[in-house]
C-alpha positions as CSV (number, residue, x, y, z in Angstrom):
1,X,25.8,96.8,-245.2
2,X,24.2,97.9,-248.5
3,X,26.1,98.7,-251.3
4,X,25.4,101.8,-253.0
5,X,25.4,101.6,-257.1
6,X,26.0,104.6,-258.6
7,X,22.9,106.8,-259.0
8,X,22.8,106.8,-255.3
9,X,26.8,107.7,-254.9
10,X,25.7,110.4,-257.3
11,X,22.5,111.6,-255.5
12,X,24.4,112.0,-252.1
13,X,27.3,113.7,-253.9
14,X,24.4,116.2,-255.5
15,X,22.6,116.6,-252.2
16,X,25.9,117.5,-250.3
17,X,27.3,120.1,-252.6
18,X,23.4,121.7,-252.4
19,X,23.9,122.0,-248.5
20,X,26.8,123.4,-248.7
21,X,26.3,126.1,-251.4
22,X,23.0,126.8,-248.9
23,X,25.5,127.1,-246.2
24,X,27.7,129.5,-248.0
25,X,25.2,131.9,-248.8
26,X,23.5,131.9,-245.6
27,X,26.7,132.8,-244.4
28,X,27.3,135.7,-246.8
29,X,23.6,136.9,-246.2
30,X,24.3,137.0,-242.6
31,X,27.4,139.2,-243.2
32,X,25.4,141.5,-245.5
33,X,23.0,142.2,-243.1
34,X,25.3,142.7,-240.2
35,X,27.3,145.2,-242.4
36,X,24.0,147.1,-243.5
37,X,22.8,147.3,-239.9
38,X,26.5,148.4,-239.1
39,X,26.1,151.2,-242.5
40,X,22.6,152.5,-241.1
41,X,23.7,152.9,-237.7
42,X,26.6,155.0,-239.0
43,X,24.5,157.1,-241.2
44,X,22.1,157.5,-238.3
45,X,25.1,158.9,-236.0
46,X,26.6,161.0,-239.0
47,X,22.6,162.0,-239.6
48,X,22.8,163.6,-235.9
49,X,26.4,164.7,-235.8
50,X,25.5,166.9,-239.1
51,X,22.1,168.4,-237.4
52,X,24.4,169.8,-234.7
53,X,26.9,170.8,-237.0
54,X,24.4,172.8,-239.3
55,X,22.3,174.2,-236.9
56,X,21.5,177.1,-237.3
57,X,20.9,177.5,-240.6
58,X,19.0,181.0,-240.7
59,X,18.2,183.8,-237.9
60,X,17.1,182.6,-234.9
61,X,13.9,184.8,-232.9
62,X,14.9,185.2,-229.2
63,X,11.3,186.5,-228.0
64,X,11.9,188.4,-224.5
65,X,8.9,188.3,-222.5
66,X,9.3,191.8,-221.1
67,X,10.0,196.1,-222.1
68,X,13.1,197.1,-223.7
69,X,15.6,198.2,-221.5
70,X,14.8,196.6,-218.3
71,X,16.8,193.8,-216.6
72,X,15.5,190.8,-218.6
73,X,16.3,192.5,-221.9
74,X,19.4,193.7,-221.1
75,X,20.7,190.6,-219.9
76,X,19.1,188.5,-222.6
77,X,21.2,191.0,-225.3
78,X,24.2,190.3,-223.3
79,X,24.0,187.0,-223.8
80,X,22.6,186.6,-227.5
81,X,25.1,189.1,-228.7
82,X,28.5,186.9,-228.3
83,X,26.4,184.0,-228.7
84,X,25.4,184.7,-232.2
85,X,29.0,185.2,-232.8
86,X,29.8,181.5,-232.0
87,X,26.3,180.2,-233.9
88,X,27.6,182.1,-236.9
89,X,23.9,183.6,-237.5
90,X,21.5,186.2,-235.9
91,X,19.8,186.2,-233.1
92,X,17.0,188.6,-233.5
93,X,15.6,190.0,-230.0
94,X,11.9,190.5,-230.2
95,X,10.4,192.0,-226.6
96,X,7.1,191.1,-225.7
97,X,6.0,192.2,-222.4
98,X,2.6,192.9,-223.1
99,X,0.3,191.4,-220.0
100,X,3.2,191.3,-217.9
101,X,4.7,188.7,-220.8
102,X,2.0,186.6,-220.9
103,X,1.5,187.0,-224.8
104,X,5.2,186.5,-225.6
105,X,5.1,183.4,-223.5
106,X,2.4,181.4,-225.1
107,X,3.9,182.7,-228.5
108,X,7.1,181.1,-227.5
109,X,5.0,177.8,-226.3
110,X,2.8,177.5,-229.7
111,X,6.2,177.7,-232.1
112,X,7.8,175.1,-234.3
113,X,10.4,173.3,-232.2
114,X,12.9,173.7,-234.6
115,X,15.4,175.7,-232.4
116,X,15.1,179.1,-234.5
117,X,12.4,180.3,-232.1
118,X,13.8,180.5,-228.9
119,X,12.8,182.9,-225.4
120,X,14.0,184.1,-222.3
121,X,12.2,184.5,-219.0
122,X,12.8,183.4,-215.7
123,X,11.4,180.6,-213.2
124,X,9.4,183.3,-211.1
125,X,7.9,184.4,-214.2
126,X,6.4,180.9,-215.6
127,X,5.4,179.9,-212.1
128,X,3.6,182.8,-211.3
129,X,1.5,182.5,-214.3
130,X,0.6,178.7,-214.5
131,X,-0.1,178.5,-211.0
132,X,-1.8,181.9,-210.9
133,X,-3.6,182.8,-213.8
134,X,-6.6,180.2,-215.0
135,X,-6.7,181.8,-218.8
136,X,-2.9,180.8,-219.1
137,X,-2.8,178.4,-221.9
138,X,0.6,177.0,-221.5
139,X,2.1,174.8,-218.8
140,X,5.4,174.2,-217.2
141,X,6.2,171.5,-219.8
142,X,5.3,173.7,-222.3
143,X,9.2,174.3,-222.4
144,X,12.3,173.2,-222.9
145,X,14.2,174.8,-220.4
146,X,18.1,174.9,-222.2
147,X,19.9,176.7,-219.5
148,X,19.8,179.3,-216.7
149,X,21.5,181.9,-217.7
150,X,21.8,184.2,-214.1
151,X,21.5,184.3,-210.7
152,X,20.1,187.5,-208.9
153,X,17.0,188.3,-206.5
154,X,15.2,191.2,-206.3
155,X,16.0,194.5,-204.6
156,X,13.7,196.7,-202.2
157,X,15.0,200.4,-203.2
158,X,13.6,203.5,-201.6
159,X,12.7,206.8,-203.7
160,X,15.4,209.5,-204.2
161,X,15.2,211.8,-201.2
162,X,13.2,209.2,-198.7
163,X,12.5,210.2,-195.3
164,X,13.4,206.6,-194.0
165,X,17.3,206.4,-193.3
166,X,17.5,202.8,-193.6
167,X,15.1,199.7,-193.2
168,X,14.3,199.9,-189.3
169,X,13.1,203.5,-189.8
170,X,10.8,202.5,-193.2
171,X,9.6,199.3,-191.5
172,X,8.7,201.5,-188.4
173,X,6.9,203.7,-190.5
174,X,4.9,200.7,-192.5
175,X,3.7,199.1,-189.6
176,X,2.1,202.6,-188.1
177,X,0.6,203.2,-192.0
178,X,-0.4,199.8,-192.8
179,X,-1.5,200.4,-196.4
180,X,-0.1,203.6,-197.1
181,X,3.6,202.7,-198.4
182,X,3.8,202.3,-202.0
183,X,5.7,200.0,-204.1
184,X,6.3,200.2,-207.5
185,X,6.4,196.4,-209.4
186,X,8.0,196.4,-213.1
187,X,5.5,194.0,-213.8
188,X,2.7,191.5,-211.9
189,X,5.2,188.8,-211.8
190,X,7.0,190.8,-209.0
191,X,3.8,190.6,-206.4
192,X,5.6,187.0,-205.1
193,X,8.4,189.0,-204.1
194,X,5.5,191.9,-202.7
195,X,3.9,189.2,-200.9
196,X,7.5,187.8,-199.4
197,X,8.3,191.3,-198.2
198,X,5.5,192.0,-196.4
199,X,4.9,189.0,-194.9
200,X,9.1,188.5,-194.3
201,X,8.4,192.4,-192.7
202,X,5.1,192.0,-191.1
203,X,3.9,194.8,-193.0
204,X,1.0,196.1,-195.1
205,X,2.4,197.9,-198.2
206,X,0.5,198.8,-201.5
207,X,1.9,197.2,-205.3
208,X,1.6,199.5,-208.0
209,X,2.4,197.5,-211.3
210,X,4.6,199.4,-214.2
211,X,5.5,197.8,-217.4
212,X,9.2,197.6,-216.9
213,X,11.9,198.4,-214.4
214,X,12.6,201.9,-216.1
215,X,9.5,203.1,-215.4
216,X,9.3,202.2,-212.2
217,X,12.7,203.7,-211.8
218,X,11.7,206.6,-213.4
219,X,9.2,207.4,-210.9
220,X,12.0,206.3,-207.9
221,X,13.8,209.6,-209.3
222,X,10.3,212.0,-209.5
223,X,9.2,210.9,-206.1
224,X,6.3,209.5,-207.3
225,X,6.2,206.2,-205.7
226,X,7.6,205.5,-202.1
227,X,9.5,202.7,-202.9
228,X,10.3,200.0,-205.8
229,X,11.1,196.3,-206.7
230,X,13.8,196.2,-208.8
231,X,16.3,193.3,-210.8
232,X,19.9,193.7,-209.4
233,X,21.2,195.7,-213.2
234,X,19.6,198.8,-211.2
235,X,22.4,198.9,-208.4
236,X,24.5,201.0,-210.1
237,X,21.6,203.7,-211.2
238,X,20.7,203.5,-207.2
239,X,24.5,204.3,-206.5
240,X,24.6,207.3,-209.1
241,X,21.0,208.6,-207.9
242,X,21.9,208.5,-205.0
243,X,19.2,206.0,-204.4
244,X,18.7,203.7,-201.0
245,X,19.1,199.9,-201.5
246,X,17.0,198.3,-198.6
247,X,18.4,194.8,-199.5
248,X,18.6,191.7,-201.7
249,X,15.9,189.6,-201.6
250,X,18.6,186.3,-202.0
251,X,20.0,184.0,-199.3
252,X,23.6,185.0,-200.2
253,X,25.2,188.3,-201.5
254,X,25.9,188.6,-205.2
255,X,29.7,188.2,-206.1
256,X,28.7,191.6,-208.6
257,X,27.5,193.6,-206.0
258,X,29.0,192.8,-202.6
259,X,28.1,195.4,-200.5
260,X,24.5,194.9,-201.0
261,X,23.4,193.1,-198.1
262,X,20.9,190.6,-198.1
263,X,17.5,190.8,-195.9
264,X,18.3,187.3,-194.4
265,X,21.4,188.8,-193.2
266,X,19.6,191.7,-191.7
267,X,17.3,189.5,-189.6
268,X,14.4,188.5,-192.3
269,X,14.2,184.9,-194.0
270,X,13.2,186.2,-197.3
271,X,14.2,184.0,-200.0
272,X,13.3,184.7,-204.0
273,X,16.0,183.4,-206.0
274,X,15.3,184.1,-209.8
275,X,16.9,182.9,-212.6
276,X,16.5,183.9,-216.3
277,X,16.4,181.3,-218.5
278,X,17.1,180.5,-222.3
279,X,13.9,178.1,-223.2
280,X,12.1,177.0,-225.8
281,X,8.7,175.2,-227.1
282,X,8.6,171.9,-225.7
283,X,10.0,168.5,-228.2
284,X,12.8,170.2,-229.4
285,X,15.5,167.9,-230.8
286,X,17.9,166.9,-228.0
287,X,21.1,167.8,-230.9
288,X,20.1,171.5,-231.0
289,X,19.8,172.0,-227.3
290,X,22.8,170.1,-227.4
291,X,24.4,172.6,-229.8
292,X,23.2,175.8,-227.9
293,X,24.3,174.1,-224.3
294,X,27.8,173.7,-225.5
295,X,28.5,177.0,-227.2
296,X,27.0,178.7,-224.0
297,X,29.3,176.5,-221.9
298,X,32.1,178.1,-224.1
299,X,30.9,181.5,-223.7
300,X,30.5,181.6,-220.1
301,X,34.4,180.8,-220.1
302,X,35.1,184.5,-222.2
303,X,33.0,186.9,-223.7
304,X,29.7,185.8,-222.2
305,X,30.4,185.9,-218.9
306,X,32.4,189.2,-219.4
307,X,29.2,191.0,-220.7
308,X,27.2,189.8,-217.8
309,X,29.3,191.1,-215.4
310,X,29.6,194.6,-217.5
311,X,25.8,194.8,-216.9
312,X,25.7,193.5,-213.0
313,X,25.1,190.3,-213.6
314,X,26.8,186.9,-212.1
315,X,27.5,184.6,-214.8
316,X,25.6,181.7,-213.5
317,X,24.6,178.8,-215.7
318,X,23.0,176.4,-215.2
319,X,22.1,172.8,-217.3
320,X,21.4,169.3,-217.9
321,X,20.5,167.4,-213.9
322,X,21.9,171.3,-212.3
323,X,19.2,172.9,-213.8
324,X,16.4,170.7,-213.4
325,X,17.2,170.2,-210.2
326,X,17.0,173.7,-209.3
327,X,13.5,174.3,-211.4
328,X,11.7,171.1,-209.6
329,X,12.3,172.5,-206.1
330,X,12.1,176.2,-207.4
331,X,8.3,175.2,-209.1
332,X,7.5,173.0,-205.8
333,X,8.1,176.1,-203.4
334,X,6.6,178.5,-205.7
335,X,3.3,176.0,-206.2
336,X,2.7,176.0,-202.4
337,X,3.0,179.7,-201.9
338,X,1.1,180.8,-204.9
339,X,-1.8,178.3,-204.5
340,X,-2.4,179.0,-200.8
C-alpha cells in the first residue's frame, strides 16, 4: 500500500469537504424549488378562488333575444331579478327580438367573454336559426350554454269565441279547409312547432308570424286570427279570456298547469320540448360559469324557483353533463327535421 505524505492527506481532506458542501446545497436548491412550485400552485388556486369570489364586479347585460312582455322576457326577469340579489350587482335586461332574435343573438355571440354580457334564449331558438338560416353568423358553439333555466312546450290556443268546441271539431274543420286555418306564431322560431302540428294533425294550416306572444294574443281576443302558438305563461290569460287551450305540445303535463292536457295524450306524438337557457359567448372562464351555476343552484331552492312558478313556469334547471346531454339530443332531432 502507498503511503500518503501530507499534501495528499490534505488534498483528499479539501476535495471531501467540497463534495459535501455541493451536496448540501443541492439539497437546499431542491427544497427551494419544491417550496416555490408548492407557493405558485397556491397562488394559482387562491388566483381562481378570488375570480369567483369577485365576480361580478359591475352590471352585468342579460340581452333577451325577444319583445318585452312575452314569455321569454318575463321568465328571464324572474330569474335575473333574485339572482342579482345573490351576485350583489345589476343585471340589466336588454330585449332584442328584432328578426325574430337573430340580431340579439349574434350580439350575444360577438361579446367579450368576460361573464358581464350574458343572454337568454332557448334550444328551439338557436337550432332553428343555425340549421335554417344561411346568413346566420354564429354557430352552436358560439355559446356557452350555463344552465336551462325551464321546461315548457308550446300551446295550440283557439281565438275567443271559436266555432270549434274542442280539437276533434277544429281538426275536422282543417282537413275540409286545407289552407284556410290561421295560426298566429310570436315569432319564426315557432314554425318547428307549425310544422309538428300539422304534420302530428295531418293538416294544412297557415303561420302568420307576430313579434311577440302579446300580439299574437292580442289578436286571439279581436278575433283576428283563428288560432295561436303560444309559451305556457299564457294559460292563465286563456283561463280569464275565456280562451280554448287545444293542448301542450310536451310528452308530459307541466306540474304548473295540470289540467292542460298534452296532444300525445290525446292521441298525437307531438313532441317540442323547449327550454330557455342562460348562455353566453363562447371561452368564457370555467370560475364565472362556475359562480353563476352555483348561485342559481341556490336560487332554485327559494326565491328563484318561487318566481317561476308565480309566472307559470316549472322551475327546471338544468347544468353541467344534465344539460349537455339534453342539448346534444335536442340539436340532433332538431338537425334532422329542420334540414330535411
Amino acid at each position: 500500500m502507498k503511503r500518503l505524505n501530507g499534501k495528499s492527506v490534505y488534498l483528499m481532506a479539501s476535495a471531501f469537504l467540497i463534495s459535501g458542501l455541493m451536496t448540501a446545497c443541492a439539497g437546499e436548491k431542491t427544497t427551494a424549488t419544491t417550496a416555490a412550485v408548492a407557493t405558485t400552485a397556491a397562488a394559482t388556486e387562491k388566483v381562481a378562488e378570488t375570480a369567483v369570489s369577485v365576480y361580478p364586479e359591475k352590471e352585468v347585460q342579460v340581452i333577451v333575444t325577444a319583445a318585452a312582455g312575452g314569455g321569454t322576457d318575463a321568465l328571464a326577469r324572474a330569474v335575473c331579478s333574485p339572482l342579482e340579489k345573490q351576485l350583489g350587482k345589476s343585471m340589466v335586461i336588454i330585449n332584442e327580438g328584432a328578426a325574430s332574435g337573430l340580431v340579439g343573438m349574434s350580439n350575444i355571440a360577438a361579446s367579450e367573454p368576460d361573464g358581464y354580457t350574458l343572454g337568454v334564449f332557448s334550444n328551439t331558438d338557436v337550432a332553428n336559426f343555425v340549421y335554417t338560416n344561411p346568413e346566420t353568423d354564429f354557430a352552436l358553439d358560439s355559446f356557452t350554454y350555463i344552465a336551462a333555466l325551464n321546461q315548457t312546450g308550446d300551446l295550440i290556443v283557439l281565438k275567443k269565441d271559436s266555432p270549434y268546441a274542442d280539437l276533434e271539431t277544429f281538426l275536422a274543420y282543417a282537413k275540409e279547409h286545407p289552407g284556410e286555418i290561421t295560426i298566429g306564431l310570436p315569432s319564426a322560431i315557432q314554425n318547428l312547432s307549425l310544422n309538428l302540428f300539422n304534420k302530428g294533425m295531418s293538416v294544412e294550416t297557415t303561420g302568420i308570424v307576430y313579434e311577440g306572444g302579446n300580439k299574437v294574443f292580442s289578436d286571439l281576443i279581436g278575433g283576428h286570427i283563428d288560432a295561436g302558438i303560444l309559451s305556457a305563461k299564457f294559460i292563465g290569460q286563456c283561463e280569464d279570456q275565456n280562451i280554448t287551450v287545444l293542448g301542450l305540445m310536451l310528452a308530459e303535463r307541466l306540474d304548473t298547469y295540470p289540467d292542460i292536457k298534452t296532444f300525445k295524450e290525446q292521441g298525437y306524438d307531438i313532441n317540442n320540448a323547449a327550454a330557455r337557457m342562460l348562455v353566453g359567448p363562447a371561452g368564457m372562464p370555467q370560475e364565472v360559469k362556475d359562480r353563476l351555476v352555483a348561485e342559481l343552484e341556490a336560487g332554485y331552492e327559494g326565491d328563484i324557483a318561487e318566481a317561476l312558478r308565480t309566472i307559470g313556469e316549472s322551475p327546471v334547471l338544468l347544468t353541467g353533463e344534465e344539460l349537455d346531454q339534453f342539448l346534444t339530443e335536442d340539436f340532433a332531432m332538431r338537425e334532422d327535421m329542420l334540414k330535411q
